[in-house]
Structure formats: structure tokens, C-alpha cells
N, C-alpha and C positions, 0 to 999 in steps of 0.2 A: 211892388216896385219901389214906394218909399224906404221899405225896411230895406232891400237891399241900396238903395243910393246914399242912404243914412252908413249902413257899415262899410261900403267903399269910402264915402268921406270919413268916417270915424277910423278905419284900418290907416288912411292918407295921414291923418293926423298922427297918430299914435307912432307910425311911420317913422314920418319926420322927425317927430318928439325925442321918440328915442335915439335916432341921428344924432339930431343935436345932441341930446346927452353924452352916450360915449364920444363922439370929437373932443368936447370941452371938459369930459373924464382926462381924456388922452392927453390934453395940453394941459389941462391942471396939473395930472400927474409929473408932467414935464417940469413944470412951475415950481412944485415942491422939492422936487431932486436940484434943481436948481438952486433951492432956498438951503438944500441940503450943503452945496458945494459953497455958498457964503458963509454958511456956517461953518464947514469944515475948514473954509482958512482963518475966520476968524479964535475958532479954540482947540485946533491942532487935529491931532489924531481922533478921537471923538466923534467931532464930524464930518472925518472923510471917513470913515469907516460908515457913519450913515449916508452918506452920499454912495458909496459902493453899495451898503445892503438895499436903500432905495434902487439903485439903479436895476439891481438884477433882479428885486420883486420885480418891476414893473414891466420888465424885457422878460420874464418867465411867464407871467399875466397875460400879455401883448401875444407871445409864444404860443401859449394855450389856446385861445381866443382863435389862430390864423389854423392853427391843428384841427378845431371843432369843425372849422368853414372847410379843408378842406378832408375833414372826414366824411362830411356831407355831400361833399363833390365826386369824393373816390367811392365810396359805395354802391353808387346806383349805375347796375349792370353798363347801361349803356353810355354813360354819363353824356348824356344828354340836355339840351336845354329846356327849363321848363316852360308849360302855354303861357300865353302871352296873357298880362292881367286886360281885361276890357277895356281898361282906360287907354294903354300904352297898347292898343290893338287900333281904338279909334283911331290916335294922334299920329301913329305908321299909316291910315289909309289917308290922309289928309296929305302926307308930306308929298315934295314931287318927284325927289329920286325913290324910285320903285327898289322893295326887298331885292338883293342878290339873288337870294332863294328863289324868286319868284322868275326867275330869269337862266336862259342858258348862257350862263356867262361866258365870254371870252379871258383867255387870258395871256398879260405880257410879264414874262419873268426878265428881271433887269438883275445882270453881274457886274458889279463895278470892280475894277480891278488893279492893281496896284506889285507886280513884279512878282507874280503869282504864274509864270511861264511853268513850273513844277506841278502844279495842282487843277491850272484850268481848266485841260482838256476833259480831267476823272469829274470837274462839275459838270460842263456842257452835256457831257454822255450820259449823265443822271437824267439829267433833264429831260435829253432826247428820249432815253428809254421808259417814262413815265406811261403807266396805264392808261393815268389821263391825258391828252394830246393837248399840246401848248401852241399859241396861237401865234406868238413871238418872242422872241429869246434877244433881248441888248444886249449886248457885253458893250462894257464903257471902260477903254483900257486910260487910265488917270496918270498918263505920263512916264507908263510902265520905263525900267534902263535896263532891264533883264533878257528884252528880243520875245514878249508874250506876244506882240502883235506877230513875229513870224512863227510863231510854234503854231498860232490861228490860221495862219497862209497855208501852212505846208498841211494842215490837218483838213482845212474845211476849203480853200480856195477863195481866197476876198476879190471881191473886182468891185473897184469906186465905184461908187453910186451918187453922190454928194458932197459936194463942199460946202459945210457951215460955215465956212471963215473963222468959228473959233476952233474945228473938229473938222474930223475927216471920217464921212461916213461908209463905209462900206457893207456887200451885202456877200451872204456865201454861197459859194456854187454848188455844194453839195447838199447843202438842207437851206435854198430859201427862208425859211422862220426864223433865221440866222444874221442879226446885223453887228458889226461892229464899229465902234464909235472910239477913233481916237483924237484926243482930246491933250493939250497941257494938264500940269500939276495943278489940281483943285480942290481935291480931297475929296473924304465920300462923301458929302454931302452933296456937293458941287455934281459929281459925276450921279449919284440917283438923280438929282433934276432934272439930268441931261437926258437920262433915259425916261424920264415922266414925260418929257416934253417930247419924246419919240414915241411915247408908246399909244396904241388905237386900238383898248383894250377894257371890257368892264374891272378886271382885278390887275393890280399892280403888285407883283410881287419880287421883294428882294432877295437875294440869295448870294452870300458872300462867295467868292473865288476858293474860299480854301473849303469848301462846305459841299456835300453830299447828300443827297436825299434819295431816299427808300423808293422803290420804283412803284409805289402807292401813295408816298405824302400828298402828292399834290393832291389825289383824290382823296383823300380822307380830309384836308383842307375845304373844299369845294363841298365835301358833305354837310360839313359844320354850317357852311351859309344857308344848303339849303335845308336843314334841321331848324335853324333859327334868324327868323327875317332881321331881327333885331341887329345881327351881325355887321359890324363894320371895319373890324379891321380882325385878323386868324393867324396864329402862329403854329410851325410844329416846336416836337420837343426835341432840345438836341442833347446829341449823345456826346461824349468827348472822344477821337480815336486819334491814335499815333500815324502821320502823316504816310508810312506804308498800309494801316488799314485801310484809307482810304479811297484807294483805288477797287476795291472789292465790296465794298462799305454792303455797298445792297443785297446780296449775296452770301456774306460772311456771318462766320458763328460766332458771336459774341464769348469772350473770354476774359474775365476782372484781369487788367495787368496785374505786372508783378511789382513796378517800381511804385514807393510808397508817393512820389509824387504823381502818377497816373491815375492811382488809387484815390486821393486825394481831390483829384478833380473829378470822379467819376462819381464817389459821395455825394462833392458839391452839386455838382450837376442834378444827379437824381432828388436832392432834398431840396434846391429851390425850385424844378418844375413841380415836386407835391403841390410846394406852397403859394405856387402859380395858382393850381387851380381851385386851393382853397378861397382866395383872393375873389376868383372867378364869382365867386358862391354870393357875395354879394356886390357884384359889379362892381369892381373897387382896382381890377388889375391897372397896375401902375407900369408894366413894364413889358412888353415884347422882344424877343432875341433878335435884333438885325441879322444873325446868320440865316433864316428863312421866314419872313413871315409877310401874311399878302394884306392889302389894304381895296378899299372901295377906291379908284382910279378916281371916280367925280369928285370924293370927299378930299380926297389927298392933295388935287388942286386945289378949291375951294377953300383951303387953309395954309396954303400958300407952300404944300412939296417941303422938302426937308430944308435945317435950317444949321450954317456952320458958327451958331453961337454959343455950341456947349461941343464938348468932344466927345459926347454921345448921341450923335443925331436920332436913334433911333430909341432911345428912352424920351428924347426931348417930344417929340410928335407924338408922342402917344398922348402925353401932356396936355398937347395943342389939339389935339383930337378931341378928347375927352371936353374941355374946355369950350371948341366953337361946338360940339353937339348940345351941353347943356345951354349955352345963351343964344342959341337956335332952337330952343324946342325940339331937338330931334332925338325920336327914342334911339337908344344904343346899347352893343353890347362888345365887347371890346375880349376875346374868347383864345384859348388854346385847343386847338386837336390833339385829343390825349394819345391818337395813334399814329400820328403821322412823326414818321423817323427822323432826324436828320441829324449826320453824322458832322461833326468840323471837328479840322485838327486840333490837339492839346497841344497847350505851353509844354516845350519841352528840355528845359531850364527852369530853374527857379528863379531867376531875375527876368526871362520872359514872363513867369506867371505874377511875378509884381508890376512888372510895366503894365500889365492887363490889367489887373486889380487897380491899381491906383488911376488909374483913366477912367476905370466905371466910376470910382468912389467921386470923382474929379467931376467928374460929367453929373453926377447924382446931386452932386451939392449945387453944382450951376444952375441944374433944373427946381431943384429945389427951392434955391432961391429965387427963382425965376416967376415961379407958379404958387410965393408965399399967400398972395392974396385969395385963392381959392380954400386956404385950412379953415377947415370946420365952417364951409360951410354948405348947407343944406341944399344949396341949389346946382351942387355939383354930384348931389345922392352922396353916395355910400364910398364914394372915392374921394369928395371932400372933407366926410366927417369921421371916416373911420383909416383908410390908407393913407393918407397925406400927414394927419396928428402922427402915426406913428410910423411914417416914415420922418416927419420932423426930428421924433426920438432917436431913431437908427441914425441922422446926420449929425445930433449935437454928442451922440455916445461916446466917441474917441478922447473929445474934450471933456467929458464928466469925467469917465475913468480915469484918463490921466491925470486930473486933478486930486482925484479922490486916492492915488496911489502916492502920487507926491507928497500930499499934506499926510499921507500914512507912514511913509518914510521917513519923513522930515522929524516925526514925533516919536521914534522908536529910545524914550527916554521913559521914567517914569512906572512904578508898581502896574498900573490899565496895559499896561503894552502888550505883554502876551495874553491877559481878557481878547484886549482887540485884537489881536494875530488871531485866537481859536473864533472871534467869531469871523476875520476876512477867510481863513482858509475853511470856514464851516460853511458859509455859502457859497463861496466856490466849488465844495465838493456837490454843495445838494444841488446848483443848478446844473451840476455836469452830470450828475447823477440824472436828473429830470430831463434833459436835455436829451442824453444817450435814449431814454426811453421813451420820449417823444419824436426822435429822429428815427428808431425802430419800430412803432406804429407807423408813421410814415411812408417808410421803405415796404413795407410789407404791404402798405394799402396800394402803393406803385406798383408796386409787384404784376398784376391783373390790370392795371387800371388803364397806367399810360405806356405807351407805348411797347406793347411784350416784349422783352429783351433777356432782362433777368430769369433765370430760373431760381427754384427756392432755394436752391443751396448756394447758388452767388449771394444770392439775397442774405441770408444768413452770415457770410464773410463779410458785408460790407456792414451788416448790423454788429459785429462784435470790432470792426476797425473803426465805431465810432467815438471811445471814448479817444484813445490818440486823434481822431480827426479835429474833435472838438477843442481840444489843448492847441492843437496847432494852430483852427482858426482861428480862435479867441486871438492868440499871440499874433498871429500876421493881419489879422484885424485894428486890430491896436496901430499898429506901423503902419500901413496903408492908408488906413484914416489921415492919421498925421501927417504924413506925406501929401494928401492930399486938401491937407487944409492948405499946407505950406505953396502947393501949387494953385489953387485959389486965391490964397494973399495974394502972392506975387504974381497972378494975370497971366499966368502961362498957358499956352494951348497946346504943347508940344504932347504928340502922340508918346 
């Protein structure tokens, strides 16, 4: 009994130890690139060219590192979570909200909704049709001016039930589990509260207006909690589809579009949920999709429901989640259902797919800034010391590169010039080179893993359209960024 209480404290130690290390790896490394980019204005070309090579080791590094976590997550058949260590076994029988798992939970799905009269009803009917039976369904119409509330009337039958005085509540005639809640202009933060504060339910689960689920997510959702007590907040994986798949979403035969920007986001899509679950691998995930993911209903009170201080409510809470579980002592685990589907429409413009982009980047940086005090450290586990340091990286990268391009233009004078051209455009090839074949491990480990969709031959088309994917991102990464610094300077919230 000593020998083992010796290597659970000596594993705890070692643990930690290394925690700390890679965080203040990760910020050191930061430090340097930085030292890189004073350098590089102080003696031209020279040192923005090390400011560039710096940068992409360390994001290829970074790259590897999230690829191993989630090669270890896609692998195992069932991807499952693993038993619970003894320690964090005891500190869950102590706490007093009891495991999910441990429970036949109820559940309340909340639609907030916002002139989504086109898409509503194809969500509601998901829902309704679900394996698993929902316990109550808000829709929370947020000052809809499109006539959503009477597409609701003429479909399901509303008859008042209540006056909030700031909302008007009604219930449906045709499916009782049916309330709607309308409401003035509040945004979606304002209108999830609205539904927290209605719902009488153990899970709370959100689900955008324009968003579709597989007539199993919810059940494959609900497995995850009760697979792993640790569980406090489950998302699915979303697919991208063109707002006419959507009505068949549950039913339909997946088909790689044709347009290069459908294509584009369907890449996106499948290579940041790999990286989800790589994430997962050591409890570090930073981010859930607001288009469907369920949370603990006690906890989500208890830390006070969504919050309209950043213009991504639902990367912010995750934050705030993570956050009161560590200075509560409460074990957690913060998880993706690699099989539970869910379809939302795609940008279908290019300047709608920037309006999106640059509100997450917007919202990323708020939180980021928001939650600076948590980086690296230890009593936040493996999401202070290792996700946070290099989400730091991903928030200050816009600004290194473009420094590091400027002071390389600025210096196109001088015998070194094309040295430094063959060595900017030599690491640009090797980490698109590395990247392509990092992002085709990836694809293929998805393949099987999350959510069956692909077959191997799409799969294979989406692996040879990564080198253009990657050119593309890089470059509209770059602008996005920027734009979103631009909208942080300047104090904007505008969607």
C-alpha cells in the first residue's frame, strides 16, 4: 500500500512537473519569436526572415504535438474514455452533484432563433424524430422580423401560456414538449438564458436554428455521459451542408460538393474536429460548437448561463466552465461524441465565410484575453499548461507574420536578398509540404473514427485538395486575423 501511495504521489508530481514544463516551453517559445520580431525591425531583412522561420518551427512543433494527441484518441476502436484514476474516483464520490451517467437524465434542448423562418421547422423535426425522446424543446424567437413566430403557429399551433412581461410564452398543441418563447432583440446570449431559466431539465442542450441532427445524435451524446462520469459538458460533430441538404440531412447520402468553396469548408470542418479530439486526449479542449452541444443544466447555472461579453458566447463558457470546475475541485471532463452528426448550413458567399471567420477570430481573442490569467498554469491541468500557451501562439500569429513579411519587403535591397527569398519560400514549401501530410493522417484517422460519413474514396479527394486548401487558409488567415485585431482595437461587437 506504501509503494503504491508513493508512485500515485510520485506519478502526481512528475505529472505536474511536466505540465509546467511544456506551458512555459510554449510561452518561452513565444518569447523568442518575439525577440525574433525586435530583432527583425531592428536589422531588416535578416530578422524577419528569423521571425518567419521561428514562427513556422514552432506552429509545425505545436502541429505535431496536437496530431500525436489526437492519433491516440482516433485509434482506439471505440474511442472511449479512459477508467477514472483513484484519486479523481474518490474526489467524484465526495462532490454533491451526482455523475450524469450515474442518472437517467432528462433532457431540455433550447433553439434560439433569430429570422430563421426558412430552416426552423427542418430543426424542430430533427429533434422530434430523435431515437432518443426529449423532455422539452424552447425555441427562443430573439425578435425574429421574417414572420418565424407564424411559420411556428401554422406548423405546431401556439396557444399562450404566460406572460413574462419581458417575453411572451407559448406552448404547442400538437407536441406539448414544445414551448416558444418570444422575446425582444437580445442576442444569443440573452435568448440561451432565457431558455436556461425555462428549462426543468438535468441536460441543457443548445442547438442553432439553422442546424440538423442525425436522428441518433442525441443518443450518442447521452452515451458519452454515461461512458464517462467525469462528463460535464458533450458536443457533436458538425458536418457543413448547403441549406437544401438540410432538410433530408438525417437521411441523405453524403456527396463532397463541387464548389471549391463548399469544398473548402468541408476540409475545415473535418480537420479541426480530428484536432478536437486530439485536444480531448489530454483534457485541454478549449472549444465546443454552439451549433449542438449539451452542458450539465446545475453547472451551467452555477456559473452564471451564457455571458454577451465576447461575440462567441459559446467558446466563452467553456472558459468559464473549465475555470469554476478547477477552483471548485471538481473533476471534469469537457468531451466530443465522435459519432453523433450534426449537419448546419455553409457560408454560402465568400464574404459570408469572412463575416464568420472574423467573429470567431474576434470572439477568440476577447476570451483569450479574458482568461489571460489562467496561462500556464498548473491548477487549471493540462488546459492551462498546454492549450492556452498555444492558443496564446495562434492569437499573437497574425501579428508576428505580418511583421515578419513587412520588415522582409521593406529589405528587398542588398546581395542576402534572394539567400533570404530561397530560405522564406523553402519553409513555406516544407511546412505545406508537412502540413499536407499531417492533415492526410488526419483525414484518414477520421475516416472510421468520427462520425462515419466519408467513404475512402471521398476521403482520398479531400486528401489530394489539401495542398490548395492550405494556401488558401494560410492567406485568408492572415486577413481575418487582422481584421479582427482591428475589430478588438476598436471595441466593436457587431455580428
Amino acid at each position: 500500500m506504501r509503494r503504491f501511495f508513493r508512485f500515485q504521489v510520485m506519478h502526481g508530481f512528475l505529472e505536474g512537473f511536466l505540465a509546467r514544463l511544456v506551458g512555459w516551453t510554449i510561452l518561452g517559445s513565444l518569447g523568442v519569436i518575439l525577440a525574433f520580431g525586435v530583432l527583425g525591425i531592428r536589422i531588416g531583412g535578416f530578422g524577419a526572415t528569423l521571425l518567419f522561420v521561428a514562427y513556422q518551427v514552432v506552429g509545425l512543433c505545436l502541429a505535431l504535438v496536437v496530431t500525436v494527441l489526437a492519433w491516440r484518441r482516433l485509434t482506439r476502436a471505440d474511442v472511449r474514455a479512459k477508467p477514472l484514476p483513484k484519486s479523481q474516483s474518490q474526489r467524484l464520490s465526495k462532490i454533491s452533484d451526482p455523475p450524469i451517467g450515474r442518472l437517467d437524465p432528462t433532457v431540455c434542448v433550447c433553439v434560439p432563433s433569430f429570422n430563421e423562418k426558412v430552416g426552423i421547422i427542418a430543426t424542430v423535426s430533427a429533434l422530434l424524430d430523435q431515437t432518443t425522446p426529449i423532455n422539452e424543446i424552447i425555441l427562443v424567437d430573439d425578435g425574429s422580423e421574417d414572420g418565424t413566430i407564424q411559420v411556428l403557429q401554422q406548423k405546431y399551433g401556439l396557444l399562450l401560456e404566460e406572460n413574462l412581461g419581458d417575453a411572451v410564452l407559448f406552448r404547442a398543441q400538437k407536441d406539448r414538449r414544445i414551448r416558444v418563447a418570444m422575446a425582444r432583440r437580445g442576442g444569443k446570449a440573452a435568448a440561451l438564458n432565457r431558455g436556461l431559466a425555462l428549462a426543468d431539465s438535468d441536460l441543457f442542450v443548445t442547438v442553432d436554428a439553422d442546424t440538423v441532427l442525425a436522428r441518433d445524435a442525441l443518443a450518442e451524446i447521452l452515451a458519452v455521459y454515461a461512458r464517462d462520469p467525469l462528463a460535464v459538458a458533450v458536443a457533436g460533430v458538425v458536418i457543413p451542408l448547403p441549406r437544401r441538404a438540410l432538410q433530408v440531412a438525417g437521411r441523405w447520402r453524403y456527396r463532397l460538393p463541387r464548389t471549391a468553396l463548399a469544398l473548402y469548408q468541408t476540409i475545415d470542418y473535418a480537420l479541426d474536429f480530428a484536432w478536437r479530439l486530439g485536444w480531448e486526449t489530454a483534457n485541454g479542449a478549449h472549444v465546443m460548437s454552439g451549433c449542438a452541444t449539451s452542458f450539465r443544466k446545475d453547472l451551467l447555472v452555477q456559473i452564471g448561463g451564457f455571458r454577451a461579453t465576447t461575440v462567441t458566447e459559446d467558446y466563452e463558457v467553456i472558459h468559464r466552465l473549465r475555470r469554476w470546475c478547477a477552483e471548485n475541485d471538481r473533476p471534469h471532463r469537457i468531451l466530443t461524441a465522435p459519432r453523433a452528426r450534426v449537419f448546419t448550413e455553409a457560408s454560402a458567399t465568400l464574404s459570408a465565410l469572412m463575416r464568420q471567420r472574423i467573429r470567431w477570430f474576434h470572439g477568440f481573442l476577447q476570451t483569450q484575453i479574458a482568461y489571460c490569467r489562467l496561462i500556464g498554469r498548473y491548477r487549471y491541468g493540462w488546459f492551462g499548461t498546454l492549450t492556452l500557451p498555444v492558443k496564446t501562439i495562434d492569437a499573437a500569429s497574425p501579428g508576428m507574420v505580418t511583421i515578419a513579411l513587412c520588415g522582409f519587403f521593406l529589405c528587398l535591397t542588398g546581395d542576402a536578398t534572394v539567400n533570404l527569398g530561397l530560405v522564406i519560400i523553402g519553409t513555406l514549401g516544407a511546412r505545406l509540404a508537412i502540413d499536407c501530410a499531417v492533415g492526410a493522417t488526419a483525414l484518414a484517422l477520421r475516416q472510421g473514427a468520427i462520425a462515419p460519413f466519408f467513404n475512402w474514396q471521398q476521403t482520398a479527394v479531400l486528401a489530394l485538395a489539401l495542398p490548395p486548401y492550405y494556401v488558401v487558409n494560410r492567406s485568408l488567415w492572415l486577413l481575418i486575423g487582422l481584421c479582427a485585431y482591428w475589430r478588438l482595437f476598436t471595441g466593436s461587437h457587431r455580428w
